[in-house]
C-alpha positions as CSV (number, residue, x, y, z in Angstrom):
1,X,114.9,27.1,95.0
2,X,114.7,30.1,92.6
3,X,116.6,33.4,93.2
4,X,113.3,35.0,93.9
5,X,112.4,32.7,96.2
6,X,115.6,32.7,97.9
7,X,115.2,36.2,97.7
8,X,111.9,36.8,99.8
9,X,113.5,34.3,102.1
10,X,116.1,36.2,102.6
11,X,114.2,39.8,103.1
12,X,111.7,38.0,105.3
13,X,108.8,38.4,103.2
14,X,105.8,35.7,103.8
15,X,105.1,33.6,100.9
16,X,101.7,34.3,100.4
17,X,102.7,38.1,100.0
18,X,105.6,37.3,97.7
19,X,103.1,35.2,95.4
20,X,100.9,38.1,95.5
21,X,103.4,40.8,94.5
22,X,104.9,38.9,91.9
23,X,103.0,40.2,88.9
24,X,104.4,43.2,89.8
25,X,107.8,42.6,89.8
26,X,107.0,40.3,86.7
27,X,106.1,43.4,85.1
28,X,108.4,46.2,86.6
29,X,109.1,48.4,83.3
30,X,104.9,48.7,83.6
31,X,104.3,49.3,86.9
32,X,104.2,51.4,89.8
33,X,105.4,51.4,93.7
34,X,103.9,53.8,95.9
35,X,104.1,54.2,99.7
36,X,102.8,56.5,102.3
37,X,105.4,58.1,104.7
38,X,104.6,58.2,108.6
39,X,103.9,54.5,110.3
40,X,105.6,52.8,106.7
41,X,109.0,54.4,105.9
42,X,109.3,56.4,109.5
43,X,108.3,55.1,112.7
44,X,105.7,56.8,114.3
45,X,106.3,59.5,116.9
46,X,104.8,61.9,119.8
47,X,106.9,65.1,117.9
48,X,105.6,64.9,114.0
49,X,108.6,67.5,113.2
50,X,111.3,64.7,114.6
51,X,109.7,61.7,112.2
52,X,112.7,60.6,109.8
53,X,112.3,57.9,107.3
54,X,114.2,54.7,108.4
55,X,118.1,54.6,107.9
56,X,118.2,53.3,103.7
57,X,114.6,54.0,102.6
58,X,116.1,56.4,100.6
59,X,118.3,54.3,99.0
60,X,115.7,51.8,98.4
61,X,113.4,54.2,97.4
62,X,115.8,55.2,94.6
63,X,116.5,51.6,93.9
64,X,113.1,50.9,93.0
65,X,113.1,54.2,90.6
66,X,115.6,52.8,88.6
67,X,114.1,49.8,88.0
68,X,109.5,50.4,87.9
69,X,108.2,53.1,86.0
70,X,106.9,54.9,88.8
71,X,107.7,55.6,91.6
72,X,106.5,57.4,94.6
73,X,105.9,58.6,98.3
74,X,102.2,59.7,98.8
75,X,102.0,61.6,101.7
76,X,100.1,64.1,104.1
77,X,103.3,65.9,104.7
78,X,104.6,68.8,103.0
79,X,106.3,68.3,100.0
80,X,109.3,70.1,101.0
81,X,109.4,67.6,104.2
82,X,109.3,65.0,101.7
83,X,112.0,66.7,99.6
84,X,114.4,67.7,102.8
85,X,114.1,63.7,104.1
86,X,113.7,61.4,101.7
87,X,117.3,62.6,100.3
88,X,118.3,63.6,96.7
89,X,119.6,60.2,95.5
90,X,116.0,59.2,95.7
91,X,114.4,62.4,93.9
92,X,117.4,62.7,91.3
93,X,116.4,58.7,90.4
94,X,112.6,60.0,90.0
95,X,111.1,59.4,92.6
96,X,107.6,61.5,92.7
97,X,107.2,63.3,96.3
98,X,103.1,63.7,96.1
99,X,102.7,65.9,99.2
100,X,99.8,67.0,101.3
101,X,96.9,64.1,100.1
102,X,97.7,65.3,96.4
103,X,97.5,69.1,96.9
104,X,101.2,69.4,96.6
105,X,103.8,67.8,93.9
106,X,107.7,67.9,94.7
107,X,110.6,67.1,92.4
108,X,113.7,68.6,91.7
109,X,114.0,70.6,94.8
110,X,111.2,72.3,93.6
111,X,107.3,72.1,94.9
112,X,104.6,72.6,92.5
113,X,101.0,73.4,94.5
114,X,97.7,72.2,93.3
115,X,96.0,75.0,91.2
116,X,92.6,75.1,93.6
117,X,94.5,74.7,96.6
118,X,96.8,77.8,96.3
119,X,93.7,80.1,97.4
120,X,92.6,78.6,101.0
121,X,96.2,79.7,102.6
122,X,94.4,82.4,104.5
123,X,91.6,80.5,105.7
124,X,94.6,77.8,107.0
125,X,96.7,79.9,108.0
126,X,93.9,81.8,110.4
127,X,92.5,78.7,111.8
128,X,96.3,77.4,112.9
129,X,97.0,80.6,114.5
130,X,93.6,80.6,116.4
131,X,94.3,76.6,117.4
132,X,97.8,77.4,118.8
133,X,96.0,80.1,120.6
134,X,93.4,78.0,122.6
135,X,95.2,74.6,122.3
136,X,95.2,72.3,125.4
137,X,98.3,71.1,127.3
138,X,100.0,68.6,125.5
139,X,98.0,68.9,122.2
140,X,100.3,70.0,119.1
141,X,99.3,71.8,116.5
142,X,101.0,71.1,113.3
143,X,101.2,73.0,110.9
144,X,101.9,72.0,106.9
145,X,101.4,75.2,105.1
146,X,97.6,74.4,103.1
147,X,96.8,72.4,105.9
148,X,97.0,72.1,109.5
149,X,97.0,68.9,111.6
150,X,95.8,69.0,115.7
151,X,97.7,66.3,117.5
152,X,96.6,64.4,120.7
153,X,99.1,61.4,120.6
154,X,101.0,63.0,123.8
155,X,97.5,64.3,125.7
156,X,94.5,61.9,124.8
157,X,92.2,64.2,126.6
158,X,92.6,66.7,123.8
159,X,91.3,64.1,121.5
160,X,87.3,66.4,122.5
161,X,89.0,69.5,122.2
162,X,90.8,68.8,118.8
163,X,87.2,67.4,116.9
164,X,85.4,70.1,118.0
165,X,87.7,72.7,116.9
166,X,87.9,71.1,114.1
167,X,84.6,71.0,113.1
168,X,83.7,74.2,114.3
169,X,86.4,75.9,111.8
170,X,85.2,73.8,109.0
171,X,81.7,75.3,109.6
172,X,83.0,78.8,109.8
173,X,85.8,78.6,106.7
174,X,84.4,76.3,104.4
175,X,88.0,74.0,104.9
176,X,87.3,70.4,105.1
177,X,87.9,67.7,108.1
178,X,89.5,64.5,107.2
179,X,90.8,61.9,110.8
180,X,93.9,60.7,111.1
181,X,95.9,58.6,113.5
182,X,95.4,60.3,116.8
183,X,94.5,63.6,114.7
184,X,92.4,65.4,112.7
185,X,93.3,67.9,109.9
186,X,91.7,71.3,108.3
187,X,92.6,71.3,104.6
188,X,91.0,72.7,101.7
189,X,88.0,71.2,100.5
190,X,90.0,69.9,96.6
191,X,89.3,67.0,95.3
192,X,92.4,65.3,96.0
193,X,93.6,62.4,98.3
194,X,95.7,59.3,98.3
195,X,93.1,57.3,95.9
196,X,92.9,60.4,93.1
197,X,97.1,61.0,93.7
198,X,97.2,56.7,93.3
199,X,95.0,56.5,90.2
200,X,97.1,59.5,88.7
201,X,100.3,58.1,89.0
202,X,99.1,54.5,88.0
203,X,97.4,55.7,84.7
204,X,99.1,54.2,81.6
205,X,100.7,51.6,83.3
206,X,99.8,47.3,83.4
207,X,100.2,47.2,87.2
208,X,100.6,49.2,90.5
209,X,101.1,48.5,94.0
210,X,100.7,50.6,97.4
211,X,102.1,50.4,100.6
212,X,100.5,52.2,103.9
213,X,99.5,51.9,106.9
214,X,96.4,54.2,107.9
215,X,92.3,55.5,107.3
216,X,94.4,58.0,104.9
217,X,95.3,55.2,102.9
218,X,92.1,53.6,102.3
219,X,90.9,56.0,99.3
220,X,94.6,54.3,97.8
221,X,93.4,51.0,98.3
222,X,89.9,51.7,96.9
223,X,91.5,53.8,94.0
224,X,93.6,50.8,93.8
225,X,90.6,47.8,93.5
226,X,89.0,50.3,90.8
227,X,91.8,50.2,88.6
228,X,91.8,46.6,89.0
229,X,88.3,46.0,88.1
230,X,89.6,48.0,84.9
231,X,92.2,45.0,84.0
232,X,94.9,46.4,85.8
233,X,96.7,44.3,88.2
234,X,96.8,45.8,91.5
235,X,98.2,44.8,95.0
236,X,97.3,46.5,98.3
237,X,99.7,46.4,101.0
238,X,99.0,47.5,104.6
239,X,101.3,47.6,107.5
240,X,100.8,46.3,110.5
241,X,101.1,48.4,114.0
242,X,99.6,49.1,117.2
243,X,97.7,51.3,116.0
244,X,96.7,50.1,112.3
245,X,92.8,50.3,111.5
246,X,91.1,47.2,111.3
247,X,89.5,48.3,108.5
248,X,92.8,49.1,106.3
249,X,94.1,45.2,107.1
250,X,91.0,44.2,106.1
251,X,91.0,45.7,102.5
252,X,94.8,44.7,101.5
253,X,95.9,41.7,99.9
254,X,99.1,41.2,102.1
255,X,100.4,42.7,105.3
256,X,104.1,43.3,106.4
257,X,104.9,44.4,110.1
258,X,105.7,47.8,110.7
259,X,108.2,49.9,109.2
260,X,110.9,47.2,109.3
261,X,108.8,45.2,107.5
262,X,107.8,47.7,104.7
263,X,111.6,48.8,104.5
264,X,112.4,44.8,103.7
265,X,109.4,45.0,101.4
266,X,110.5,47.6,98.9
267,X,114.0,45.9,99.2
268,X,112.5,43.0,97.9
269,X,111.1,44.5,95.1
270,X,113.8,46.4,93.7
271,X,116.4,43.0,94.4
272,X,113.7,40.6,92.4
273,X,112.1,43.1,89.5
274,X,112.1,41.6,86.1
275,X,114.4,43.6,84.0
């Protein structure tokens, strides 16, 4: 048995995943990690302001960094929620903290915002304040700064309430809908999500991977099977959950189970890259 077989043995990786990823890992100085945050390195939960990444991600996070040339955690939160919780050893190993679908950039405890974002604060900032205002028992509104997420994990019957609002401020503000687990979010109308953030930090390189578990992730994974139709080799990883869309499992090329599982995955990675 070979040490990386041993090795995705040991992390509990299934084989046919740890064949898939290994042109990655073949190939780390030319390629790139990249995960999503909520559901893959934190658990999910009813309070979006209490989700902490696992215990270690972290440190695996900045264990990868040192050994792929990219990095990164592509996220809808802020970029300074990224910055305040992933923890410095990470960031101060390079890993990128791409915020907010793209519209945010964080590194070096600073946050860099996307130039045609910067405008739309206002219009965000109005529609959160009229949305805490009128908001149904049990529905949270959350708010990230250029965006604002409506919550009805706690109060399903808010689910109505939440996608009408929603839609009704989009009409009136010009700020774009985009669904989410449980949610729905009001965010400027840029061209930017996970699949333009994915195919930015994946050009120049031979390979790239991503990890998440959610419809915000499937722009990644189509991003993802462009690149590869370009001669890149690319790997689609979704994790498994109650709640994970049909439609995500469908489009990745290997699945790991929950954030555990995604936690032992980037393990993996780092333990077995080529160096």
């Amino acid at each position: 048995m070979d040490a990386a077989h041993a090795a995705h043995r040991a992390h509990r990786i299934p084989e046919r995943l740890a064949e898939r990823l290994a042109p990655i890992r073949e190939q780390a100085a030319r390629a790139a990690v990249l995960v999503d945050f909520d559901g893959t390195l934190s658990p999910i939960v009813e309070d979006p302001a209490a989700a902490r990444p696992l215990p270690g991600a972290g440190a695996a996070l900045a264990e990868l960094a040192r050994r792929y040339a990219r990095v990164a955690v592509v996220s809808g939160r802020p970029a300074s929620f990224l910055l305040a919780h992933i923890g410095q050893e990470a960031v101060g190993a390079g890993v990128v903290l791409a915020g907010l679908y793209g519209l945010e950039r964080g590194g070096d405890g600073s946050v860099e915002v996307h130039p045609d974002a910067a405008g739309w604060s206002e219009a965000v900032e109005q529609a959160a304040r009229e949305a805490e205002a009128v908001a149904p028992t049990g529905a949270v509104v959350e708010r990230k700064g250029l965006s604002v997420t409506l919550h009805w994990r706690a109060a399903p019957e808010a689910e109505s309430w939440a996608v009408a609002f929603a839609r009704s401020q989009a009409e009136r503000t010009g700020l774009a809908v985009h669904a989410a687990k449980r949610s729905v979010e009001l965010r400027p109308p840029v061209d930017a999500d996970k699949g333009t953030v994915v195919a930015g930090l994946a050009r120049g390189l031979d390979a790239a991977c991503f990890v998440g578990d959610d419809v915000g992730d499937l722009p990644a994974f189509a991003a993802l099977r462009r690149l590869g139709a370009e001669g890149m080799v690319t790997r689609a990883v979704a994790v498994a959950g109650p709640e994970a869309p049909p439609e995500l499992l469908a489009a990745a090329d290997g699945v790991v189970s929950g954030p555990e599982g995604a936690l032992e995955l980037l393990r993996w990675l780092a333990a077995t890259a080529a160096t």
